[in-house]
C-alpha positions as CSV (number, residue, x, y, z in Angstrom):
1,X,9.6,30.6,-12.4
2,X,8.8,33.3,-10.0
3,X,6.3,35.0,-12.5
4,X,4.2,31.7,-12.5
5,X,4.5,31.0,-8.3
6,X,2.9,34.4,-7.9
7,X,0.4,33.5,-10.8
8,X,0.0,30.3,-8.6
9,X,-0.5,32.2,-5.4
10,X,-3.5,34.0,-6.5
11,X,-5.3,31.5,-8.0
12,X,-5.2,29.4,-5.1
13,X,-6.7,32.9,-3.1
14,X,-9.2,33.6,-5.7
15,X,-10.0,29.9,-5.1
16,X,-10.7,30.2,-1.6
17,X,-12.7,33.5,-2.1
18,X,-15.0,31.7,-4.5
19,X,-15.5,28.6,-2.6
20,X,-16.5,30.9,0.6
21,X,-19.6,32.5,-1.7
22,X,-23.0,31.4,-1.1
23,X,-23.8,30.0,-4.7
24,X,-21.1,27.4,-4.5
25,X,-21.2,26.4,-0.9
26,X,-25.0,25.2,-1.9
27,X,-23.4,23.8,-5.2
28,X,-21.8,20.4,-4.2
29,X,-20.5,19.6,-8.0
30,X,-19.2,23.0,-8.5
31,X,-17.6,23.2,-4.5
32,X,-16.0,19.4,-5.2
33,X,-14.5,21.2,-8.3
34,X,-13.0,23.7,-6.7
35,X,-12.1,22.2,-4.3
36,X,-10.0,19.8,-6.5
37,X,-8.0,22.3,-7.9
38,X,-7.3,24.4,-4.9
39,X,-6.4,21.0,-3.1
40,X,-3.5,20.1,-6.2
41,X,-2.1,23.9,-5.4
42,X,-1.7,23.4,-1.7
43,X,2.3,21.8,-1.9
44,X,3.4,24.8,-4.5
45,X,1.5,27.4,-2.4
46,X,2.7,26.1,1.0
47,X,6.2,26.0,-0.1
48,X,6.1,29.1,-1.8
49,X,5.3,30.6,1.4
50,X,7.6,29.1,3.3
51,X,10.8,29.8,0.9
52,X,9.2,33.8,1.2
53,X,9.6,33.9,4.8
54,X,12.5,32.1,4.9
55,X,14.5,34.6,2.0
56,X,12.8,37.8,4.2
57,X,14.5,36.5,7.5
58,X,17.9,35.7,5.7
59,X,17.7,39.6,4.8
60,X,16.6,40.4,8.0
61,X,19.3,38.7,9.6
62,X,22.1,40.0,6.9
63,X,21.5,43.7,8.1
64,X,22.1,42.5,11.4
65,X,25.7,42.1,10.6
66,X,27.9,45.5,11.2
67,X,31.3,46.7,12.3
68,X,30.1,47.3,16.1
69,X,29.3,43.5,16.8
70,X,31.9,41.6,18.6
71,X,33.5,38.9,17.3
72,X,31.5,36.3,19.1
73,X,27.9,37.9,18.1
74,X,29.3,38.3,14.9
75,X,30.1,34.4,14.4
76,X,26.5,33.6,15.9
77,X,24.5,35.6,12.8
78,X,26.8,34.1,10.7
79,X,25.7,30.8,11.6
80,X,22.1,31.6,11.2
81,X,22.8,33.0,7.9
82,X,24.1,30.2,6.4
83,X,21.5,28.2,7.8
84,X,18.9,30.1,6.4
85,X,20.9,30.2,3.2
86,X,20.9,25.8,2.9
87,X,16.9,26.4,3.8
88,X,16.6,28.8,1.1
89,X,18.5,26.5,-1.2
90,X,16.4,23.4,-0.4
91,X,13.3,25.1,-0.9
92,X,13.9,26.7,-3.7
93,X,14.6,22.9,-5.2
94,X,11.6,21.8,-3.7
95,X,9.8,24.4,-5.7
96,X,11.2,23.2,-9.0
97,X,10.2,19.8,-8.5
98,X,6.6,21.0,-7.4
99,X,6.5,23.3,-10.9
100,X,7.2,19.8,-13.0
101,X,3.9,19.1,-14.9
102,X,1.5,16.5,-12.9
103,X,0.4,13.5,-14.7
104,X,-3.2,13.7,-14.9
105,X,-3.7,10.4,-14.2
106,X,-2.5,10.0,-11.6
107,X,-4.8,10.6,-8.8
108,X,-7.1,8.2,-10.8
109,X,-8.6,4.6,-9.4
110,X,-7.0,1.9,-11.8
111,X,-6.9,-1.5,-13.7
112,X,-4.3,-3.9,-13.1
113,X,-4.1,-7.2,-15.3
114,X,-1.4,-9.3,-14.1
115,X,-0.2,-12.6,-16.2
116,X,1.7,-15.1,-16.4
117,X,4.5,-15.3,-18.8
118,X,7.1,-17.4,-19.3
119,X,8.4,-20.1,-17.3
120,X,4.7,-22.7,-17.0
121,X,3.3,-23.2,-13.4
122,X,6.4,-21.2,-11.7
123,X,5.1,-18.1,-13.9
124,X,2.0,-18.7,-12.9
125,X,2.9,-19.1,-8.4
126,X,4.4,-16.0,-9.1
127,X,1.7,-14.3,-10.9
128,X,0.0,-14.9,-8.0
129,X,2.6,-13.7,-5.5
130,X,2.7,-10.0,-7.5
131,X,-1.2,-10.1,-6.8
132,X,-0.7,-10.6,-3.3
133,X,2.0,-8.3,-3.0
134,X,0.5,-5.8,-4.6
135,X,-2.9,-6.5,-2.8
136,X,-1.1,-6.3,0.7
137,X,0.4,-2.5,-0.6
138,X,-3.1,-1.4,-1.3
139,X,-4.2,-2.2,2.3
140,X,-1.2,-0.8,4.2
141,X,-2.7,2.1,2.3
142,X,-6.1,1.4,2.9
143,X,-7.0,1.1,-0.8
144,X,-10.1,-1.2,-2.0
145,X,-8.9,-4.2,-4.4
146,X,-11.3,-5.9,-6.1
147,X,-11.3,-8.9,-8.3
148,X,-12.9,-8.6,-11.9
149,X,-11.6,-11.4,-13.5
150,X,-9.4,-14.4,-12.5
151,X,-8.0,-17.8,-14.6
152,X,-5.8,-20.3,-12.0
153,X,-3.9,-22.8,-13.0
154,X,-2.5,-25.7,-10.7
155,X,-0.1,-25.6,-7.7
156,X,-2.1,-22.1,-6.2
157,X,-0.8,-20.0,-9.6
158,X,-2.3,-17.4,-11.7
159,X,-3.1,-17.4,-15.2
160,X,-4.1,-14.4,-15.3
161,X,-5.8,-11.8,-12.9
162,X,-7.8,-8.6,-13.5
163,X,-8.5,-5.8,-10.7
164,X,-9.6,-3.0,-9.7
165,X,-7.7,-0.8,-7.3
166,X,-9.6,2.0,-5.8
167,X,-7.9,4.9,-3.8
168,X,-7.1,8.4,-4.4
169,X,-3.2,8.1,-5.5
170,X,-3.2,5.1,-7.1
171,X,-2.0,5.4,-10.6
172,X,0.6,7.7,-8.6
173,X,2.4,5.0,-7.3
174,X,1.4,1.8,-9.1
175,X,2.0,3.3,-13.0
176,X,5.7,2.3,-11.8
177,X,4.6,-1.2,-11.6
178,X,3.9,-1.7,-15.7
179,X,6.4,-4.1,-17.8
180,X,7.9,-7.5,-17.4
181,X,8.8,-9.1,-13.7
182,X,11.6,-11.6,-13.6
183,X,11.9,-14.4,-10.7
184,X,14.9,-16.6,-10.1
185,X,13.7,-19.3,-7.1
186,X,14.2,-23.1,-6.9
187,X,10.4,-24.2,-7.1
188,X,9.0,-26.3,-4.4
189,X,8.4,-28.9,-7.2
190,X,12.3,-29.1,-8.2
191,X,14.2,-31.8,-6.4
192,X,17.4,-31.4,-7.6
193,X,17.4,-27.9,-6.3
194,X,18.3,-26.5,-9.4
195,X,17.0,-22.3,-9.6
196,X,14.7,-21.7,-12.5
197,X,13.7,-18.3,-14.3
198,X,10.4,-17.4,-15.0
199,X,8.1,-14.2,-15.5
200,X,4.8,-12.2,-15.2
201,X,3.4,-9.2,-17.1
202,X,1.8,-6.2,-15.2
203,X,0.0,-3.4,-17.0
204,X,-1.6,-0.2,-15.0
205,X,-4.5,1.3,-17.0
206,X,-5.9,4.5,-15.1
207,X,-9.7,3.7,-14.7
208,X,-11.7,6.5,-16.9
209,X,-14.6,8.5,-15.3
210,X,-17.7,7.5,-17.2
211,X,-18.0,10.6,-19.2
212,X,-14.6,10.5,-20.6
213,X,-15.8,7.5,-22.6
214,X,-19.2,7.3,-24.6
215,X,-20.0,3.8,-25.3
216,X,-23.1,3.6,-27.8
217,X,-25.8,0.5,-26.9
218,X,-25.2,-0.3,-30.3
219,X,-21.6,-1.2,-30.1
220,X,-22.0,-3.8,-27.4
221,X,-22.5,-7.0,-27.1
222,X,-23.6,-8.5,-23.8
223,X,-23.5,-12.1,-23.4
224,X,-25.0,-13.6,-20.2
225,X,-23.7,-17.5,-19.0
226,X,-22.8,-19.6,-16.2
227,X,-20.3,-19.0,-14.1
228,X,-17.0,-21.4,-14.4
229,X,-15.0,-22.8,-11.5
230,X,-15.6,-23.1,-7.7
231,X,-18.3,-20.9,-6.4
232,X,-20.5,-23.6,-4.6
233,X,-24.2,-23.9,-5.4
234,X,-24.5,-21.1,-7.2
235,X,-22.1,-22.2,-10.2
236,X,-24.2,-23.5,-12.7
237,X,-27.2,-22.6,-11.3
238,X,-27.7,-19.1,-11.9
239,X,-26.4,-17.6,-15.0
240,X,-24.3,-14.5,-13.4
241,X,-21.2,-14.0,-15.2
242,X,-21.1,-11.2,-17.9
243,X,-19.5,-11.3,-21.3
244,X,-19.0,-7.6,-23.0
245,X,-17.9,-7.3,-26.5
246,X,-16.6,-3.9,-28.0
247,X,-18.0,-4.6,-31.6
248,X,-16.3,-1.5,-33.4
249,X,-12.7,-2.7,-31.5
250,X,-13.3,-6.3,-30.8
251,X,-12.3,-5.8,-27.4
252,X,-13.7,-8.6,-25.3
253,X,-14.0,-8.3,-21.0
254,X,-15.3,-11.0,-18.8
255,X,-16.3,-11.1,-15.6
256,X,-17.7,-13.8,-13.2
257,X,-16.3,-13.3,-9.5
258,X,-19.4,-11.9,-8.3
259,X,-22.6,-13.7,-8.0
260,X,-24.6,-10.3,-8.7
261,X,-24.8,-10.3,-12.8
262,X,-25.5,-6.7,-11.9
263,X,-22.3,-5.9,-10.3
264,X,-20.4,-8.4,-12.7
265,X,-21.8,-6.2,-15.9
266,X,-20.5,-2.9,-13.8
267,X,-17.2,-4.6,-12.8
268,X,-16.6,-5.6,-16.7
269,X,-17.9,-2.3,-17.9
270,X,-15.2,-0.5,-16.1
271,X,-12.2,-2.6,-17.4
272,X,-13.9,-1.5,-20.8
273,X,-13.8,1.7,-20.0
274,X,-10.3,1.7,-18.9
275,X,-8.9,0.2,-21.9
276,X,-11.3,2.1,-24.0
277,X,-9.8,5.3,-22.5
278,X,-6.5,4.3,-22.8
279,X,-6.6,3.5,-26.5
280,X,-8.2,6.6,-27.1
281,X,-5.2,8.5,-24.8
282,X,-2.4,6.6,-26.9
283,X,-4.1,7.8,-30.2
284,X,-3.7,11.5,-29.2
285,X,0.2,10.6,-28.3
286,X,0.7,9.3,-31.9
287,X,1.8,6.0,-30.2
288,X,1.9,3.2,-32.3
289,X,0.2,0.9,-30.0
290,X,-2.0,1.2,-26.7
291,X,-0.1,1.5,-23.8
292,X,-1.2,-1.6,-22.4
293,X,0.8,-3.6,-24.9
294,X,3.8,-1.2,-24.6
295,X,4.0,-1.9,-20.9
296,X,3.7,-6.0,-21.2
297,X,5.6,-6.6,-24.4
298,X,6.1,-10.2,-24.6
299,X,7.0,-11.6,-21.5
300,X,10.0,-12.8,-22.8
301,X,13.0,-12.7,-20.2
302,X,14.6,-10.1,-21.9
303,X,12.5,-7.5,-21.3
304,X,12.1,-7.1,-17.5
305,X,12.1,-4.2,-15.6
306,X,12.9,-6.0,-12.2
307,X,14.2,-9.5,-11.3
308,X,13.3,-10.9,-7.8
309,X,16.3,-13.2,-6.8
310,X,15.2,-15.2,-4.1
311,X,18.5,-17.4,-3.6
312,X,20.4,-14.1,-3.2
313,X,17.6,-12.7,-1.4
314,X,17.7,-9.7,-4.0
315,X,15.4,-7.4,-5.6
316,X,16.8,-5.4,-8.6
317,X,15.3,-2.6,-10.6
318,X,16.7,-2.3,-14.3
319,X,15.6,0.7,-15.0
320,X,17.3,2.8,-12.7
321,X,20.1,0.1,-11.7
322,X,18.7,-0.3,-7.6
323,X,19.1,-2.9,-5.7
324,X,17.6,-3.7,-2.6
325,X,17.1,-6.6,-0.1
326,X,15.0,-8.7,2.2
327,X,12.8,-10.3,-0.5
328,X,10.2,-12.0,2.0
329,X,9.3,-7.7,3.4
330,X,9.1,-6.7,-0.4
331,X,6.6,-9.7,-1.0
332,X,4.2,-8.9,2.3
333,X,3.8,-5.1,0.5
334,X,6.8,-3.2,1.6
335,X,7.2,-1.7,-1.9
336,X,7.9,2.4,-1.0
337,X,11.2,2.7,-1.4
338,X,11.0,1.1,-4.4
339,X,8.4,3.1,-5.7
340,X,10.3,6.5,-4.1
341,X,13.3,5.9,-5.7
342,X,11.5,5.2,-9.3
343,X,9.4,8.4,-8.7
344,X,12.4,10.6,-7.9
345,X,14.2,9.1,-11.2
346,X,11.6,10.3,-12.9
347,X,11.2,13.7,-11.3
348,X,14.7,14.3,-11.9
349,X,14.6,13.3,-15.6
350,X,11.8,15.6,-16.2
351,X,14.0,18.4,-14.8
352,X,16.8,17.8,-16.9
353,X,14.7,17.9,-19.7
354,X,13.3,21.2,-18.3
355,X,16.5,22.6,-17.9
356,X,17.7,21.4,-21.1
């Protein structure tokens, strides 16, 4: 562990010696680079340093300690001992944690498909409070959402919903998000007050750059129509909305939100991409299917990660058995402790299996 700190350590100084030469200061692709990397060694470095200082002044402070103190000065160095000892300690945890292998996703931008699953229109309202929810996170955050693709259904609900989420972290915290969503509520339609069940699908794809994937003219098939829905004048006026087909795959992405065909084909090209990239990613993991279907599954009841009891006023994770309350905060955005406590699971379980 040590061994690989100090290895650390110097790359992030060579890093900084090379970024201070002329020929990459001029160089804006090569100094972004760099940059990159010596930014994702900062944590490790900084805490590295610190637990060095702090283990020199605990030694410092240990020789202080000798037979011609009295008893009170004694007690006093003591003191600061031990506390430099639990700062050592802390630190050298912190350090561990840093070591654990990044996900290189996650600083990526990503696509998010929410749907409705089981359950009819109720699925559906709450399809379409998960978007919100999630939309108001990404602004506490300052994050750009944008829609790709939407279907609605009646009562205000969400067939389905396709997005883009632009911001530097958020794969980081939304990759969390992926699996089956359970609600219990009594529906504004239900008279007899009775609570009914119903759920949504989420999947997180981490949006590819364009040169990961290399998409050949030849294996696309662009369809050009008329827009569906309400949009005003332009609807069926001006044929805008984008149909992309992935002939080797059959993959199919539509987009009509914007009136630009332009930025549709963009928008519709990156959900390609994304799913594209991710196929390609589960291949190399010998996975038996893309990770987008291993996040969703079915939307049967059984499978959910989380169940939002409204009656209750509860919010439970399955995964890691937490519990936590005031349902109306959670649904404006307030979703970090959630997604704290599901990241330091998943820190610690990656240590264990370090350890192990």
């Amino acid at each position: 562990m040590w061994n690989k700190l100090d290895q650390i350590e110097q790359r992030y100084h060579l890093l900084s010696e090379e970024m201070g030469k002329n020929e990459v200061a001029t160089d804006p692709k090569q100094l972004m680079k760099l940059g990159q990397e010596r930014a994702s060694l900062d944590e490790v470095v900084s805490l590295y340093q610190e637990y060095k200082v702090t283990v020199k002044s605990l030694g410092d402070t240990q020789a202080m300690l000798d037979d011609k103190m009295d008893a009170e000065m004694v007690a006093m160095v003591k003191q600061e001992v031990r506390g430099l000892e639990e700062k050592r300690d802390r630190l050298q945890e912190q350090l561990k944690t840093a070591l654990l292998p990044k996900d290189p996703n996650d600083e990526r931008d990503i696509i998010m498909e929410i749907r409705a699953g089981t359950g009819g229109d109720e699925a559906a309202i709450f399809a379409a409070d998960l978007f919100r929810m999630y939309s108001r996170y990404a602004q506490t955050r300052r994050w750009d959402v944008d829609i790709v693709d939407s279907s609605e259904s009646g009562g205000g609900g969400l067939k389905e919903i396709i997005v883009e989420i632009k911001g530097r972290g958020a794969y980081s915290r939304f990759k969390y998000e992926r699996g089956v969503h359970r609600v219990q509520r009594v529906p504004s339609t239900e008279a007899s007050g009775r609570i009914h069940t119903s759920t949504a699908t989420v999947a997180v794809l981490p949006e590819a750059e364009d040169v990961e994937v290399n998409i050949s003219p030849a294996d696309l098939r662009i369809d050009i129509f008329h827009s569906g829905g309400a949009g005003g004048q332009n609807v069926n006026k001006v044929a805008t909305a984008v149909r992309l087909t992935h002939l080797p795959t059959g993959m199919v992405v539509i987009c009509q939100d914007e009136r630009s065909q332009l930025r549709n084909r963009q928008k519709a090209m990156a959900v390609l991409n994304a799913r594209l990239y991710e196929m390609e990613r589960s291949k190399q993991e010998e996975e038996m299917t893309s990770m987008r279907r291993s996040q969703v599954g079915s939307g049967e009841r059984s499978e959910k990660i989380r169940t939002y009891n409204f009656p209750q006023d509860r919010l439970t994770d399955h995964r890691i058995g937490l519990t936590l309350h005031n349902l109306p905060k959670i649904m404006m955005g307030d979703l970090d402790p959630m997604i704290d406590a599901l990241s330091n699971e998943d820190q610690s379980q990656q240590l264990q299996a370090e350890l192990s």
